[in-house]
PyMOL Python script that loads the backbone (N, CA, C, O; Angstrom):
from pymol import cmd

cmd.read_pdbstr("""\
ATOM      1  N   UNK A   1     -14.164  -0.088   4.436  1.00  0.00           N
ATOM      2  CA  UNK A   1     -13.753   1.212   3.947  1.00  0.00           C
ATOM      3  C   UNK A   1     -14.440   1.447   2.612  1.00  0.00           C
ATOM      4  O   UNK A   1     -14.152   0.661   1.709  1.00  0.00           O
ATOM      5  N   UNK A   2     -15.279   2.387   2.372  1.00  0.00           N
ATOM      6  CA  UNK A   2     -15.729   3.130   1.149  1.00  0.00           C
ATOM      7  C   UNK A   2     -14.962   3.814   0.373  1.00  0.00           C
ATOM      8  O   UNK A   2     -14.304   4.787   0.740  1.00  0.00           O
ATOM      9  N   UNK A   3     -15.001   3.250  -1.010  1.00  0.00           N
ATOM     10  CA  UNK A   3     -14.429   4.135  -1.752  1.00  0.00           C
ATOM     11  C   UNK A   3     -14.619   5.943  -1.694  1.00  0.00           C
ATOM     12  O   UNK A   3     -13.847   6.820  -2.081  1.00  0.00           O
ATOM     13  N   UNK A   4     -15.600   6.009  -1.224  1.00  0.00           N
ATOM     14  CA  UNK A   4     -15.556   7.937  -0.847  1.00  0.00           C
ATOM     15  C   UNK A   4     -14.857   7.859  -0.022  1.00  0.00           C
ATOM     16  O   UNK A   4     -14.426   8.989  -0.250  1.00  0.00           O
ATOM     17  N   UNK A   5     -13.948   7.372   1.293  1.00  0.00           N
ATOM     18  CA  UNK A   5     -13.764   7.634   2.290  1.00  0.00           C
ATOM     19  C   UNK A   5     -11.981   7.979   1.385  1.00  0.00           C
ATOM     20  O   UNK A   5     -11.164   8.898   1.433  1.00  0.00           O
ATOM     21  N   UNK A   6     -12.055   6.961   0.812  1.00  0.00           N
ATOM     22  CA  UNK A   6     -10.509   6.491  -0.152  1.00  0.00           C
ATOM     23  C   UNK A   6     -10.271   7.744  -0.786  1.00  0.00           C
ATOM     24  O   UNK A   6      -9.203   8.295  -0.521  1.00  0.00           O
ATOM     25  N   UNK A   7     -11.207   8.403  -1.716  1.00  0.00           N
ATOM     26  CA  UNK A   7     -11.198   9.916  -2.191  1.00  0.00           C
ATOM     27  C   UNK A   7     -11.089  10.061  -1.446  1.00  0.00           C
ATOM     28  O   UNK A   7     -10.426   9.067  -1.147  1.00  0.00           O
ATOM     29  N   UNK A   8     -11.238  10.932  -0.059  1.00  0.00           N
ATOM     30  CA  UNK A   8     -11.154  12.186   0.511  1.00  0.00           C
ATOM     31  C   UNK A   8     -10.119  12.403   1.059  1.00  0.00           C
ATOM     32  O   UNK A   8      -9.894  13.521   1.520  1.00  0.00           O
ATOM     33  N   UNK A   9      -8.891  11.016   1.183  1.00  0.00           N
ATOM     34  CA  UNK A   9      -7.717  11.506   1.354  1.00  0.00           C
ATOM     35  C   UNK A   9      -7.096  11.741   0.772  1.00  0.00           C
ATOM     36  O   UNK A   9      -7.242  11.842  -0.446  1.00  0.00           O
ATOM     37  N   UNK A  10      -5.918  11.971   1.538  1.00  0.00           N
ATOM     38  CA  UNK A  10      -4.961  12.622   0.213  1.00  0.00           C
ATOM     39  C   UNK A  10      -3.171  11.554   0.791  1.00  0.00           C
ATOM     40  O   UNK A  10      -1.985  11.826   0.982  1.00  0.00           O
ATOM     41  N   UNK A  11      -3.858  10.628   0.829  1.00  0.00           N
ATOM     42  CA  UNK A  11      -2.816   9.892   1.006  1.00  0.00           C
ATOM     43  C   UNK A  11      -2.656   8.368   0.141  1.00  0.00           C
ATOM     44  O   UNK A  11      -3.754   7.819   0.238  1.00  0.00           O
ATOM     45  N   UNK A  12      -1.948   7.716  -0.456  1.00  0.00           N
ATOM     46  CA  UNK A  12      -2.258   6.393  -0.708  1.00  0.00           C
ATOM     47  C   UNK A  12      -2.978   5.819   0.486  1.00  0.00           C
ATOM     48  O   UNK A  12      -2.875   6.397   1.568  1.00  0.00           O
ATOM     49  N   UNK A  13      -3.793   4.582   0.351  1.00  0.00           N
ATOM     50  CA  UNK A  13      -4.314   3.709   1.027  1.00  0.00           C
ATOM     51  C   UNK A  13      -4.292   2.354   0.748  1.00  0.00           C
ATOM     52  O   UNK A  13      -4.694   1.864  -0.308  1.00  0.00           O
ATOM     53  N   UNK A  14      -3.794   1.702   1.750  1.00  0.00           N
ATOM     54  CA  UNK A  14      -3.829   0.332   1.743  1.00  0.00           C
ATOM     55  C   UNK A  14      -5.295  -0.298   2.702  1.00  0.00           C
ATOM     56  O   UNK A  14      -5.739   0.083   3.785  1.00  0.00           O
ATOM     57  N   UNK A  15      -5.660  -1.153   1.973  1.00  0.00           N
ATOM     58  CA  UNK A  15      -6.525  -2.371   2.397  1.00  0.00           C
ATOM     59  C   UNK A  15      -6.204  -3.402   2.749  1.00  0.00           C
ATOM     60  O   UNK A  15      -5.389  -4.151   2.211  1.00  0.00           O
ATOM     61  N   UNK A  16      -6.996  -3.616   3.993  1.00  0.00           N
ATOM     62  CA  UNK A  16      -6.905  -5.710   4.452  1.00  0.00           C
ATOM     63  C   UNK A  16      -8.058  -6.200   4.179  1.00  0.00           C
ATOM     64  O   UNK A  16      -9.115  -5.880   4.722  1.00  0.00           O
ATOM     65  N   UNK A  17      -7.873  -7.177   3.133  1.00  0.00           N
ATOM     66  CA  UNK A  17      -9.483  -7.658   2.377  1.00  0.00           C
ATOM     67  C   UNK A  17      -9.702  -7.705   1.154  1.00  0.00           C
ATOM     68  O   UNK A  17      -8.800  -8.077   0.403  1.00  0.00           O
ATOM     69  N   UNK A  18     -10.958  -7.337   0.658  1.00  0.00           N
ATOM     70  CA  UNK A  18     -10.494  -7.189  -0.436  1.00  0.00           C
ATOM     71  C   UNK A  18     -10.809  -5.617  -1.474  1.00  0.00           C
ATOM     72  O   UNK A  18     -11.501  -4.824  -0.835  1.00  0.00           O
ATOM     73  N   UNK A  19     -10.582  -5.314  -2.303  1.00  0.00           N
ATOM     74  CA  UNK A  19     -10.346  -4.217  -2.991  1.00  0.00           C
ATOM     75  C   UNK A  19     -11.190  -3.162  -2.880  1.00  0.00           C
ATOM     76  O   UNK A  19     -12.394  -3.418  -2.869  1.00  0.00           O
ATOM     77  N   UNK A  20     -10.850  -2.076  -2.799  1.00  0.00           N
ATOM     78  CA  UNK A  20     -11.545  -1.179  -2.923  1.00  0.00           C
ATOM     79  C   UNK A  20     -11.326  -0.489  -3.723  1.00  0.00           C
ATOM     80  O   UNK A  20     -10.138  -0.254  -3.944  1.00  0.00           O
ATOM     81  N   UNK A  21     -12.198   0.066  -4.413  1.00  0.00           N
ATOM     82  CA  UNK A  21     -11.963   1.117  -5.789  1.00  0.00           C
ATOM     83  C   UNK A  21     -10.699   2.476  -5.536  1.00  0.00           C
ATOM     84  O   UNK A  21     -11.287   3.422  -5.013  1.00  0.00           O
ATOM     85  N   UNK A  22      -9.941   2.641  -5.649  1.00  0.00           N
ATOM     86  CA  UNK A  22      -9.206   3.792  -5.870  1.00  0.00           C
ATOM     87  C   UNK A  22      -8.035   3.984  -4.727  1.00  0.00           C
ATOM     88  O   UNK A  22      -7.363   4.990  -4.502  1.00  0.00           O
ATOM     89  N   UNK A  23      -7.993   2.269  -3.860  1.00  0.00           N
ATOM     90  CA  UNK A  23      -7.277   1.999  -3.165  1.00  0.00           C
ATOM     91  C   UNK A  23      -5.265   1.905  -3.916  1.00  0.00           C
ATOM     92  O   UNK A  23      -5.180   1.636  -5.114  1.00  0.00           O
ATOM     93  N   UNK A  24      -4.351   2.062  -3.378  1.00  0.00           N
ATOM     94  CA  UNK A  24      -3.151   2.078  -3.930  1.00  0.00           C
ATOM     95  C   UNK A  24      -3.079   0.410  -3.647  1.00  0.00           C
ATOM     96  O   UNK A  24      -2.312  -0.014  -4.512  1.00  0.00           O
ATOM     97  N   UNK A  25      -3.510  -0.638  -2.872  1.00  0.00           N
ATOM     98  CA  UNK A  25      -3.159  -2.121  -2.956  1.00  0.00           C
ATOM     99  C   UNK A  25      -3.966  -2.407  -1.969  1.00  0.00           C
ATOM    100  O   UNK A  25      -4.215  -1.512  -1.162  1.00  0.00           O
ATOM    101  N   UNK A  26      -4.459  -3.496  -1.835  1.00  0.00           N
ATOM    102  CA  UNK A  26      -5.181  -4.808  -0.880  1.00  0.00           C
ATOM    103  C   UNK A  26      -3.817  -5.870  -0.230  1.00  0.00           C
ATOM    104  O   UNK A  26      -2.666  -6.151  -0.563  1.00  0.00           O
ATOM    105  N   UNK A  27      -4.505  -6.120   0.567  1.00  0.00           N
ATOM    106  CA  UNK A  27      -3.079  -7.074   0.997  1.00  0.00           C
ATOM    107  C   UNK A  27      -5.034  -8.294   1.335  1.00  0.00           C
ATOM    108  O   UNK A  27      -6.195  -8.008   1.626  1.00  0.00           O
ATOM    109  N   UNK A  28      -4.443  -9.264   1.113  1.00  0.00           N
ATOM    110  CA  UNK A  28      -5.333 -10.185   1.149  1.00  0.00           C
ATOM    111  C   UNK A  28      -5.121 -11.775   0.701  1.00  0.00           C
ATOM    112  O   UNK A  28      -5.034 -12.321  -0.399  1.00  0.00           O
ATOM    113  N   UNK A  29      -5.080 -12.239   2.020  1.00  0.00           N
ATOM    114  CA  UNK A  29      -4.551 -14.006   1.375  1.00  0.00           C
ATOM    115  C   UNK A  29      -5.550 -14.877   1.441  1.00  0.00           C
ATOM    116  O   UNK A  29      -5.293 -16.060   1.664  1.00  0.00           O
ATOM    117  N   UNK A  30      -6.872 -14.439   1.256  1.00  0.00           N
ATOM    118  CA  UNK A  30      -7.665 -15.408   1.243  1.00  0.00           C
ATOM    119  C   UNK A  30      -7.963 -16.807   2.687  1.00  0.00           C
ATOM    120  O   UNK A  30      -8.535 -16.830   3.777  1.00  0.00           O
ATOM    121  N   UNK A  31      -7.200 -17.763   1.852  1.00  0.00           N
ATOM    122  CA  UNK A  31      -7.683 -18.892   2.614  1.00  0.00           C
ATOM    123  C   UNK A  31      -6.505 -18.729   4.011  1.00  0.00           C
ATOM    124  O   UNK A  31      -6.566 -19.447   5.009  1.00  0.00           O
ATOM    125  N   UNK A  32      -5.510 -17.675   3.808  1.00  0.00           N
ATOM    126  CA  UNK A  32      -4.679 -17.874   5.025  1.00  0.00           C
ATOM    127  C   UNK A  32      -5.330 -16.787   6.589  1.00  0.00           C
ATOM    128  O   UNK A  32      -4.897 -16.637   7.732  1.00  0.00           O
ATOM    129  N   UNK A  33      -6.359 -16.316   5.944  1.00  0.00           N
ATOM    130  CA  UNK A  33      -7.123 -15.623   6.941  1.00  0.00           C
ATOM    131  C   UNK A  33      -8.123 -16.367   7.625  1.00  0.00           C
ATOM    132  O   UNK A  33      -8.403 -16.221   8.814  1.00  0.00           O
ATOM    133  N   UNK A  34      -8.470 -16.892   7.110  1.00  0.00           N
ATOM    134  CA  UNK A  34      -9.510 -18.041   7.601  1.00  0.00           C
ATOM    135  C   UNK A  34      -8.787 -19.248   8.054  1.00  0.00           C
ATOM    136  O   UNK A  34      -9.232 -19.993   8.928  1.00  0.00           O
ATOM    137  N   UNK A  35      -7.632 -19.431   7.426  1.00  0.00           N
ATOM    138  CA  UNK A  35      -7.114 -20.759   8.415  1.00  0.00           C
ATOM    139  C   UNK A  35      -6.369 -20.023   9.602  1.00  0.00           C
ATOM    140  O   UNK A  35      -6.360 -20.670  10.649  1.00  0.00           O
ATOM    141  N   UNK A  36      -5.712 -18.729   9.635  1.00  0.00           N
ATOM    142  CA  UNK A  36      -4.992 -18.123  10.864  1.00  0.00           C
ATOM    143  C   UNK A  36      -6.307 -17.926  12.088  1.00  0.00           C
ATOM    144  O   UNK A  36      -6.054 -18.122  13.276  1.00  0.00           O
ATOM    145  N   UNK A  37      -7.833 -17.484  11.581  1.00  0.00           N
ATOM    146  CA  UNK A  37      -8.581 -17.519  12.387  1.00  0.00           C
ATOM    147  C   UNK A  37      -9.179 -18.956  13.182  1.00  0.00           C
ATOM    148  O   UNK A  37      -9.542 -19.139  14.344  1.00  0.00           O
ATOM    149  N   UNK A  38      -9.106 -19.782  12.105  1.00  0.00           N
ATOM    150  CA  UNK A  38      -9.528 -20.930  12.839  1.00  0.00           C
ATOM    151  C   UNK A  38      -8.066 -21.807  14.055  1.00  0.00           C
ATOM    152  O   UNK A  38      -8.137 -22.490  15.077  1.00  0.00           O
ATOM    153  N   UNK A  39      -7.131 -21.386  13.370  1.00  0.00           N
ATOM    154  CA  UNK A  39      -6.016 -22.166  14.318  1.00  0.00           C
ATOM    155  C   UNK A  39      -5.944 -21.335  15.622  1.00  0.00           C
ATOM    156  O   UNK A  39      -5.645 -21.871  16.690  1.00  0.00           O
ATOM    157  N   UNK A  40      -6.265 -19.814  15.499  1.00  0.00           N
ATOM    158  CA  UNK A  40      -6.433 -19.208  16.610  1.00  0.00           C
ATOM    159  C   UNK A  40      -7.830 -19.860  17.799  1.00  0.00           C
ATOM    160  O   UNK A  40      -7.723 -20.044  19.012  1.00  0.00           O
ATOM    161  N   UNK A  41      -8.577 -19.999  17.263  1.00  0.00           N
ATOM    162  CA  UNK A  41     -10.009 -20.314  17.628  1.00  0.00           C
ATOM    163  C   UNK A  41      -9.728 -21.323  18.397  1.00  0.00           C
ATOM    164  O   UNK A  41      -9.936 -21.249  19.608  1.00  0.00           O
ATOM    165  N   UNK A  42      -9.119 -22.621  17.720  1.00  0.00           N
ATOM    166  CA  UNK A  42      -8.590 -23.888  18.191  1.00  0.00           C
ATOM    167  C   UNK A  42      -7.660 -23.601  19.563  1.00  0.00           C
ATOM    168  O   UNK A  42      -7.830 -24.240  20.602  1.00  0.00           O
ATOM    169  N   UNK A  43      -6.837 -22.738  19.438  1.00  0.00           N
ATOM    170  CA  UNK A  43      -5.791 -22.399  20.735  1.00  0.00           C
ATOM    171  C   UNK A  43      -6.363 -21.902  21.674  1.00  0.00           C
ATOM    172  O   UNK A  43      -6.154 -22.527  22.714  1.00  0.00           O
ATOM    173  N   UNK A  44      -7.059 -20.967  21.789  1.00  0.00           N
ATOM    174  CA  UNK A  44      -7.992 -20.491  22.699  1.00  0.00           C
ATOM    175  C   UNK A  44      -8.878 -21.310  23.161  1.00  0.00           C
ATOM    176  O   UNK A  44      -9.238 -21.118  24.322  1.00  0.00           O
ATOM    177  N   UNK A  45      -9.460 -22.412  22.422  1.00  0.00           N
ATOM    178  CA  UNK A  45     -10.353 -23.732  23.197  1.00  0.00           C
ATOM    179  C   UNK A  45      -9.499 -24.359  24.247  1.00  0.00           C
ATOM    180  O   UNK A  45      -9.876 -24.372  25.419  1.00  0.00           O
ATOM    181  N   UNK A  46      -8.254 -24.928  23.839  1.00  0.00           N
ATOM    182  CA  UNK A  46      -7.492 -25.498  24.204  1.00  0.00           C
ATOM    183  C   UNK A  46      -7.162 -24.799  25.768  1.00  0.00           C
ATOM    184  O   UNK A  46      -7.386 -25.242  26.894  1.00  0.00           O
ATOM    185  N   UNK A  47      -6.546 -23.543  25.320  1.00  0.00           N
ATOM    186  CA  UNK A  47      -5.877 -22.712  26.703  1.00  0.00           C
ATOM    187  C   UNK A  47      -7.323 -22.671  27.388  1.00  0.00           C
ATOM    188  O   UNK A  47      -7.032 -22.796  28.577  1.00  0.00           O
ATOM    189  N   UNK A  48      -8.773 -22.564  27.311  1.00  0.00           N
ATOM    190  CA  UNK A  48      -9.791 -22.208  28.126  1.00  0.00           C
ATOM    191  C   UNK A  48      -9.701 -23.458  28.757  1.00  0.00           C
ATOM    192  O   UNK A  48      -9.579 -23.397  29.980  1.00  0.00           O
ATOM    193  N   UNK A  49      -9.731 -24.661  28.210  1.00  0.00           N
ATOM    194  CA  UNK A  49     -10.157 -26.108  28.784  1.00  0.00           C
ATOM    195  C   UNK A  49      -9.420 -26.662  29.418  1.00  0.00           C
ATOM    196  O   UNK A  49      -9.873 -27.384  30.306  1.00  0.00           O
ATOM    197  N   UNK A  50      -7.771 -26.543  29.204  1.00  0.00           N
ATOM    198  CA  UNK A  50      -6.641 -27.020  29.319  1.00  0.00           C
ATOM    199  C   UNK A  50      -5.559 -26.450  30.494  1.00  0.00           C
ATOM    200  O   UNK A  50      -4.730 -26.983  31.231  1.00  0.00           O
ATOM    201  N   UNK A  51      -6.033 -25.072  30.255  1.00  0.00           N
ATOM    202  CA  UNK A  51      -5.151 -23.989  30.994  1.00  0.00           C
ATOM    203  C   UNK A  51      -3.624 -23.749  30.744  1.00  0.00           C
ATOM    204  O   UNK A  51      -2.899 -23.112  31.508  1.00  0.00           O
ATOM    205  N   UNK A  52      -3.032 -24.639  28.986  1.00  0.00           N
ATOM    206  CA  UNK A  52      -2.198 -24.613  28.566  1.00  0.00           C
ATOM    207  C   UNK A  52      -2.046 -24.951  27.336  1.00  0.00           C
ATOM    208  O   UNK A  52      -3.009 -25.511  26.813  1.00  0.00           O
ATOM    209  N   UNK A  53      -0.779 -24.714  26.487  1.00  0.00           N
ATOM    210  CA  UNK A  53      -0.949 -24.879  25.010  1.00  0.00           C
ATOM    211  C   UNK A  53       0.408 -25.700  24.839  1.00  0.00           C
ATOM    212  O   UNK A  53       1.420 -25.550  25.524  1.00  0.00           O
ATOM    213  N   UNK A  54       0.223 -26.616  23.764  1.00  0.00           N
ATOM    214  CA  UNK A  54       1.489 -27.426  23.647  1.00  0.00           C
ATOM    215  C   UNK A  54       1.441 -26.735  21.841  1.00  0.00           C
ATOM    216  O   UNK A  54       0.592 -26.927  20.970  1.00  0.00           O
ATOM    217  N   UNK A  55       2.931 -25.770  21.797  1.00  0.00           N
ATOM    218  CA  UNK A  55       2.577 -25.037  20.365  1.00  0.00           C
ATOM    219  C   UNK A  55       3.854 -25.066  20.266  1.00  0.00           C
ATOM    220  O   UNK A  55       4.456 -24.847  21.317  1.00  0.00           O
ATOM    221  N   UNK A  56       4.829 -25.384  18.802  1.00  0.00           N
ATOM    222  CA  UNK A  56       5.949 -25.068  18.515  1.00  0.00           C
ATOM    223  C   UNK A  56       6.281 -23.938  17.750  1.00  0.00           C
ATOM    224  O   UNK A  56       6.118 -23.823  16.535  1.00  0.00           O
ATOM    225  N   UNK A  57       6.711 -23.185  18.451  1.00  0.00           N
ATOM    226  CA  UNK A  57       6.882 -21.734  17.629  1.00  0.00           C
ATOM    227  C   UNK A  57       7.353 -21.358  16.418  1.00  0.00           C
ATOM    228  O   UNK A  57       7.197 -20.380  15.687  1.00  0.00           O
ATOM    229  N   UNK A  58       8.281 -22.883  16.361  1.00  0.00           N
ATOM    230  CA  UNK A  58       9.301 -22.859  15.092  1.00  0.00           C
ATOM    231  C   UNK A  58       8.763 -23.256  13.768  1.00  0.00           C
ATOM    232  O   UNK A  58       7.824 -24.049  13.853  1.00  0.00           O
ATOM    233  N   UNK A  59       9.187 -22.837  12.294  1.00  0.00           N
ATOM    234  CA  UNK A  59       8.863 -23.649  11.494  1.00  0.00           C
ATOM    235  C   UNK A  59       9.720 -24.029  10.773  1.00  0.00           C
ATOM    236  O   UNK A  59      10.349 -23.109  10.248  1.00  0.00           O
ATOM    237  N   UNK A  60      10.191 -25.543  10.373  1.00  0.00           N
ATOM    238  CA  UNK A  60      11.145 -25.740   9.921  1.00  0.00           C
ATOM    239  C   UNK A  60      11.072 -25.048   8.505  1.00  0.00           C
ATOM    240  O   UNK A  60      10.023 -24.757   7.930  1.00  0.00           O
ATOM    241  N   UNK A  61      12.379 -24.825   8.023  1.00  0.00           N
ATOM    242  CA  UNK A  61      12.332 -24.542   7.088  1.00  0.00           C
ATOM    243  C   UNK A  61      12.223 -23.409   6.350  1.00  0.00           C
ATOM    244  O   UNK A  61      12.299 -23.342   5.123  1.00  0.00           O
ATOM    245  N   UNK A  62      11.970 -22.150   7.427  1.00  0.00           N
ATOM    246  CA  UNK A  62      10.797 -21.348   7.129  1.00  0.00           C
ATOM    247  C   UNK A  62      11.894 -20.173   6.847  1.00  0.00           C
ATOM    248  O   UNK A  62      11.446 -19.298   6.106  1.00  0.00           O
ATOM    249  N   UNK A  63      13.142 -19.983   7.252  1.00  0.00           N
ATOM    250  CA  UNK A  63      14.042 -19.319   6.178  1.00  0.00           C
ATOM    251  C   UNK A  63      14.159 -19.223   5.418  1.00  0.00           C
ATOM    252  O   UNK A  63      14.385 -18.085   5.005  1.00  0.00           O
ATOM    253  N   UNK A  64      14.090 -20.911   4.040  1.00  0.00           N
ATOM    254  CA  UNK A  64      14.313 -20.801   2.840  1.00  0.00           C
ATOM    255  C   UNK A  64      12.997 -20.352   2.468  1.00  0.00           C
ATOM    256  O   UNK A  64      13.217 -19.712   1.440  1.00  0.00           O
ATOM    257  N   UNK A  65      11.947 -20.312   2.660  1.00  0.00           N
ATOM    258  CA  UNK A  65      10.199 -20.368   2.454  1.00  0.00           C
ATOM    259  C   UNK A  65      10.409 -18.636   2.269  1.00  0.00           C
ATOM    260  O   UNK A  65      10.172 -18.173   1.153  1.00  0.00           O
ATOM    261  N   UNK A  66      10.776 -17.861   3.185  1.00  0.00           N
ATOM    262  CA  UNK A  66      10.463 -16.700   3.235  1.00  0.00           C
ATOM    263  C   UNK A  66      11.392 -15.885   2.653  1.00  0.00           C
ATOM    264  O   UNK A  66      11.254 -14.662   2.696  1.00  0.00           O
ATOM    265  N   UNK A  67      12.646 -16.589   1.925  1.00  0.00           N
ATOM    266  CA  UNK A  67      13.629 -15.836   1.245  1.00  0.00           C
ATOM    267  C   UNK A  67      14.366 -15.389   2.597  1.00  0.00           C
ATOM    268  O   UNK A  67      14.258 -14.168   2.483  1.00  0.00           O
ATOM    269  N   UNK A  68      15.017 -15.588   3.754  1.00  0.00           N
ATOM    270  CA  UNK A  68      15.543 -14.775   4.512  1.00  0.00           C
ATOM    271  C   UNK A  68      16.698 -13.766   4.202  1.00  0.00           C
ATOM    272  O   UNK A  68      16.904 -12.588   4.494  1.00  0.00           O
ATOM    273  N   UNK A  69      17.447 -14.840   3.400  1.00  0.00           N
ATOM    274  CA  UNK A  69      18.623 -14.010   3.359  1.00  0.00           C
ATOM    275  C   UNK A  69      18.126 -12.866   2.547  1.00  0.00           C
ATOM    276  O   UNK A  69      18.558 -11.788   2.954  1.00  0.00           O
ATOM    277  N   UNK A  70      17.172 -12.780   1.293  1.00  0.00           N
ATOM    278  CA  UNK A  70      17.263 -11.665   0.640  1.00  0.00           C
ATOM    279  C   UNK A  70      16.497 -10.564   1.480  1.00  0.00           C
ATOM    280  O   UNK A  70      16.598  -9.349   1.309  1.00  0.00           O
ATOM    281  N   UNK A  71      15.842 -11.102   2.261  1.00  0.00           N
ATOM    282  CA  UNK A  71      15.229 -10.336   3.153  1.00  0.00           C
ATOM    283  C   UNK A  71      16.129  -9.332   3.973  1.00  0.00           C
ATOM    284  O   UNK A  71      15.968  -8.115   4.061  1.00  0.00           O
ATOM    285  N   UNK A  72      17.289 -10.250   4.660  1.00  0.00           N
ATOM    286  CA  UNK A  72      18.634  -9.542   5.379  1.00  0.00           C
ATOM    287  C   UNK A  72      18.878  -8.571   4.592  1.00  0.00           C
ATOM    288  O   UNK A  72      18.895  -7.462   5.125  1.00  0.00           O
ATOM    289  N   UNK A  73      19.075  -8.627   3.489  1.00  0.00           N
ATOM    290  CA  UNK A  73      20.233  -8.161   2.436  1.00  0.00           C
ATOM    291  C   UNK A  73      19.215  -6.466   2.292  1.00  0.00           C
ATOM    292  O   UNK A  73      19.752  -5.365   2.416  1.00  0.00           O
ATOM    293  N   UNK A  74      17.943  -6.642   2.056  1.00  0.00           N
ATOM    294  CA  UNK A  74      17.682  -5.352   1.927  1.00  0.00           C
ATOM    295  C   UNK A  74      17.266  -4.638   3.062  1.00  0.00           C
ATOM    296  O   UNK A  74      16.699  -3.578   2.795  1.00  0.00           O
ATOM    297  N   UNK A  75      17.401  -4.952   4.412  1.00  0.00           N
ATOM    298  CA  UNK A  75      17.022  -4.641   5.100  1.00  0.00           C
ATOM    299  C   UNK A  75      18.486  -4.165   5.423  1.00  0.00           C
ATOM    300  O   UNK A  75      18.514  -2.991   5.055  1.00  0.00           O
ATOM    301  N   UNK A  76      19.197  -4.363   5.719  1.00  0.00           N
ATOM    302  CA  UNK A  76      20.641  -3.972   5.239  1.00  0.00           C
ATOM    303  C   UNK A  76      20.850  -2.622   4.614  1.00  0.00           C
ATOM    304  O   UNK A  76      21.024  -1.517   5.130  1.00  0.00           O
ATOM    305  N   UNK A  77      20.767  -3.101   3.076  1.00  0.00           N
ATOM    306  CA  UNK A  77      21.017  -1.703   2.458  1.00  0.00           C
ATOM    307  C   UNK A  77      20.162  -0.652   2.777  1.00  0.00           C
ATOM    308  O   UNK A  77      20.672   0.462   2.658  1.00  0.00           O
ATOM    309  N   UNK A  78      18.981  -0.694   3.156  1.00  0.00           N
ATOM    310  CA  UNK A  78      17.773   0.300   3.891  1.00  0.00           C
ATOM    311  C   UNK A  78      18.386   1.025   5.020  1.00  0.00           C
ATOM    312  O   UNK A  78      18.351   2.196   5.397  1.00  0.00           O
ATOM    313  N   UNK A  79      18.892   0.071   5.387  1.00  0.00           N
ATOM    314  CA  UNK A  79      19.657   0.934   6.744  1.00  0.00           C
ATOM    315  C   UNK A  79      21.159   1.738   6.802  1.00  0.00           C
ATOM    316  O   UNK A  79      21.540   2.623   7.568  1.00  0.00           O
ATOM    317  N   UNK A  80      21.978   0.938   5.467  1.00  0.00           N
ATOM    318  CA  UNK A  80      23.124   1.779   5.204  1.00  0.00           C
ATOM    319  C   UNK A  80      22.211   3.356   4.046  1.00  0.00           C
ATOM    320  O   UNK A  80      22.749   4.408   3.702  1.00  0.00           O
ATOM    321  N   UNK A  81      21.135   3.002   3.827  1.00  0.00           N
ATOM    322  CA  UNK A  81      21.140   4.147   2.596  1.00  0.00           C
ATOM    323  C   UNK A  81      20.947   5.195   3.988  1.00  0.00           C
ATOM    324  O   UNK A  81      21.766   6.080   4.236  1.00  0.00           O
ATOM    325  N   UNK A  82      19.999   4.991   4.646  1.00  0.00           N
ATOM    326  CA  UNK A  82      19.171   6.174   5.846  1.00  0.00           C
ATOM    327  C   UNK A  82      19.972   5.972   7.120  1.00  0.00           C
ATOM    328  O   UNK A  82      19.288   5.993   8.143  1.00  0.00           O
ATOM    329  N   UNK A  83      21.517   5.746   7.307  1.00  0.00           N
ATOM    330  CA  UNK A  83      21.471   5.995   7.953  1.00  0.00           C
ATOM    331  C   UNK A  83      21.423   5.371   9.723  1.00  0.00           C
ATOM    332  O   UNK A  83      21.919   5.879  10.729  1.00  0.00           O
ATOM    333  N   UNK A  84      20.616   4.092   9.563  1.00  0.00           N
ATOM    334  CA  UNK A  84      19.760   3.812  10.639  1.00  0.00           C
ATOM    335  C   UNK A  84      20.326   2.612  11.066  1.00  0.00           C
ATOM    336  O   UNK A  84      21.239   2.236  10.331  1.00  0.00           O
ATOM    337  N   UNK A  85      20.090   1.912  11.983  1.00  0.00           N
ATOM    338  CA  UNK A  85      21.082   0.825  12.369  1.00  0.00           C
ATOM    339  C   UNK A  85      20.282  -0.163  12.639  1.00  0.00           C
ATOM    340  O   UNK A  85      19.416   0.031  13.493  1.00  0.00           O
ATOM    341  N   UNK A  86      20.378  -1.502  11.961  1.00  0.00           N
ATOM    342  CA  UNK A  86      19.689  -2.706  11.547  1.00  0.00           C
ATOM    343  C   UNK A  86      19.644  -3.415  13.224  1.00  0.00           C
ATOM    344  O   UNK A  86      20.486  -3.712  14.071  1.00  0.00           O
ATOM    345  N   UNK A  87      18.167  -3.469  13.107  1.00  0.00           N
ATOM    346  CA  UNK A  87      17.995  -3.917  14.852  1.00  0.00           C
ATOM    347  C   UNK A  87      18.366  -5.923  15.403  1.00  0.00           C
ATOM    348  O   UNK A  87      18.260  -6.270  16.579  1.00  0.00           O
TER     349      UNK A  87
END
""", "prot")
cmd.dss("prot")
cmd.show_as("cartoon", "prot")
cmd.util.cbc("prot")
cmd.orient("prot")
């Protein structure tokens, strides 16, 4: 995305990558893009050669890692402010 393209709207814009001039934010994790591509890469060898994947979906832990509960909590009030009913 070009920064002219970024002018000519008239909306904020977000980026995946990295920055663009006159962008409102980048979302960009670096080394977790390149390791999500390579673990993908790896699974797809596997399922081509294998015709199956031995993958645990779970990650331990990964509630406290991601803040869940505060996560609940505003996802919550988002839905008592508008209205809307927490899925």
């Amino acid at each position: 995305m070009s920064a002219e393209l970024v002018r000519s709207l008239s909306i904020p814009v977000c980026v995946l990558g990295p920055v663009v001039p006159g962008t409102a934010f980048a979302l960009h994790t670096g080394w977790g893009w390149t390791g999500a591509a390579q673990l993908h890469l790896e699974r797809a060898r596997q399922l081509m050669e294998t015709g199956s994947l031995d993958v645990n979906p779970l990650l331990e832990g990964k509630e406290q890692l991601i803040e869940q509960d505060l996560y609940d909590k505003l996802i919550e009030d988002w839905a008592r402010r508008t209205a809307r009913p927490v899925r």
